[in-house]
C-alpha positions as a printed NumPy array, in Angstrom:
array([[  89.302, -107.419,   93.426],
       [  89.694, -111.304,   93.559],
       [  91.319, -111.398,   96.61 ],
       [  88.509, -109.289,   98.203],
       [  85.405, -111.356,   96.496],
       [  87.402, -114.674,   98.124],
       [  87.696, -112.98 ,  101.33 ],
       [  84.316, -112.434,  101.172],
       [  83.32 , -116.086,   99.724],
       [  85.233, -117.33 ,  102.804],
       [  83.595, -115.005,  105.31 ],
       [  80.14 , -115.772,  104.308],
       [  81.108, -119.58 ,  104.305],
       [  81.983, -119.097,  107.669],
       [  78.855, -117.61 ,  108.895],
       [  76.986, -119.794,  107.194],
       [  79.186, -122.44 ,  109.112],
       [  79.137, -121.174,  112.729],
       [  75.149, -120.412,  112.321],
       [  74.202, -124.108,  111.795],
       [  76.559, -125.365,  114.903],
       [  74.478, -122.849,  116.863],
       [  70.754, -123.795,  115.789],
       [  72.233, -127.268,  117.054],
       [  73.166, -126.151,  120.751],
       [  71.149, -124.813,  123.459],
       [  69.971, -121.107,  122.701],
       [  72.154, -119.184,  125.46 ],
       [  71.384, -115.464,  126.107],
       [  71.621, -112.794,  129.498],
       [  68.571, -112.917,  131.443],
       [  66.014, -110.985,  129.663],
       [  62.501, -110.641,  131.177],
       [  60.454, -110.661,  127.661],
       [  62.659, -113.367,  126.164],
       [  62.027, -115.602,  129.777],
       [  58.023, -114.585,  129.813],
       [  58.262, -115.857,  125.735],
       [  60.381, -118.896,  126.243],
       [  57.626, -120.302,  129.369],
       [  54.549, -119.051,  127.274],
       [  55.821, -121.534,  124.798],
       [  56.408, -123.973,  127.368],
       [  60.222, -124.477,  126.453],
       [  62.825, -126.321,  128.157],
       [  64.462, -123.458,  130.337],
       [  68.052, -122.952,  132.207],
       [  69.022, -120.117,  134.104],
       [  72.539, -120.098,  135.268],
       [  73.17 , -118.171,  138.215],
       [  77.198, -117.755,  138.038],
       [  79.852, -115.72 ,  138.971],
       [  83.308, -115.177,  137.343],
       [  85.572, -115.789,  140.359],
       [  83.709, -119.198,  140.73 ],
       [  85.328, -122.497,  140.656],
       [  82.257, -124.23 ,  140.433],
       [  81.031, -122.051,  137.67 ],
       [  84.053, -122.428,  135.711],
       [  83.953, -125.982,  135.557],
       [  79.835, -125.793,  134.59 ],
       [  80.789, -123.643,  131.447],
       [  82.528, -126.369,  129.493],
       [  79.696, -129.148,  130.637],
       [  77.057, -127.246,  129.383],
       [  78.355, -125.918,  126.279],
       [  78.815, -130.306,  125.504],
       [  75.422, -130.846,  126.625],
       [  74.156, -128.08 ,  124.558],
       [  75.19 , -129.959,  121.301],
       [  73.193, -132.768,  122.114],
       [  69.481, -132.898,  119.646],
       [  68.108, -133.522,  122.61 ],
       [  68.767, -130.426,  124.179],
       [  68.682, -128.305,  121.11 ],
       [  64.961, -126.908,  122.258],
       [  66.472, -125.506,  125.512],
       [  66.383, -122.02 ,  126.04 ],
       [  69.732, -120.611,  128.691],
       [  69.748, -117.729,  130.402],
       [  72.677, -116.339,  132.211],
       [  72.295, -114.005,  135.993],
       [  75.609, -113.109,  137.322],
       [  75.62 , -113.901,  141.01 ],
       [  77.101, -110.494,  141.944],
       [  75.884, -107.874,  139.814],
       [  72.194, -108.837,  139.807],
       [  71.412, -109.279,  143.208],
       [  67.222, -108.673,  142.453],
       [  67.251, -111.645,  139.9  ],
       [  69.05 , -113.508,  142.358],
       [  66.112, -112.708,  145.183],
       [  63.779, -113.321,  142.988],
       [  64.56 , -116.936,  141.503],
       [  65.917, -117.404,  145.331],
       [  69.364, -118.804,  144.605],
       [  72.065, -118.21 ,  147.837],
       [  74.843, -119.2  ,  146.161],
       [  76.457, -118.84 ,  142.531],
       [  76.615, -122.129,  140.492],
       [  73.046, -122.587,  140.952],
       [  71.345, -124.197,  137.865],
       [  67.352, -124.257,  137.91 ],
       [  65.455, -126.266,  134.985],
       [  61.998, -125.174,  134.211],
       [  59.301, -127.279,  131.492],
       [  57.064, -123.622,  130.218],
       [  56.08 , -121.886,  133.767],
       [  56.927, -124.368,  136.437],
       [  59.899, -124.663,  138.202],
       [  61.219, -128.774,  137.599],
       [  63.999, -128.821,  139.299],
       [  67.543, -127.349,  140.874],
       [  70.999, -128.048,  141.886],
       [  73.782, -126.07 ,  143.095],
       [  77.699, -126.624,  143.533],
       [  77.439, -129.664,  141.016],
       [  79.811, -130.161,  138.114],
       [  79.286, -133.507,  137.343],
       [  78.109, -134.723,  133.503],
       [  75.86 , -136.799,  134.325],
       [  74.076, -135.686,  137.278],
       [  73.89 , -132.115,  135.297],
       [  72.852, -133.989,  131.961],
       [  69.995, -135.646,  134.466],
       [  69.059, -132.592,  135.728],
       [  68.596, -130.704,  132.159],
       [  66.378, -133.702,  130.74 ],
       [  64.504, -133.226,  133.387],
       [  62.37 , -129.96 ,  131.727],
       [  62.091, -131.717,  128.318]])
């Protein structure tokens, strides 16, 4: 019965834990129409991330933004994730033509855009942009 009550201590510690690194880092989630229309009504700092798997590009943009996504500064950002293959009408719609696409948006408006870039700082540059 110790055991178990420990394993439990230590579980909840955990959670506890991994919750507070996550209210620190940008608030990533698929692409969800309601949670979009929410996050611009409140005039957040906005990401969508058009990528696909089989991306280079993409792969190396994963590892940047997760960094950048620690910073306080960027803690207010709200991330949302279209995959470049599988949803072809989000795709049309924000008008991206190719996969590692980022586009920053301050509430409704569109700031700004890049595409193919895996640079820190330029990306970095681009997310302060919506604050």
């Amino acid at each position: 019965m110790l055991h178990r009550r420990l394993f439990l201590a230590v579980v909840a510690l955990g959670i506890l834990a991994l919750s507070g690194t996550a209210s620190d880092a940008i608030t990533k989630r698929l692409f969800d129409e309601k949670a979009f229309a929410a996050a611009q009504a409140a005039g957040q700092p906005i990401l969508v991330e058009v990528h696909a798997s089989w991306c280079p590009v993409c792969k190396r943009q994963r590892p940047i933004l997760a960094k950048l996504g620690t910073e306080p500064r960027f803690k207010r950002m709200v991330s949302f994730e279209i995959d470049f293959d599988s949803q072809k009408d989000l795709v049309r719609r924000f008008n991206v033509h190719k996969q590692s696409t980022l586009i920053v948006f301050k509430g409704r408006k569109e700031i700004a855009r890049s595409t193919g870039d895996s640079n820190p700082a330029s990306i970095a540059q681009l997310l302060a942009k919506s604050l």
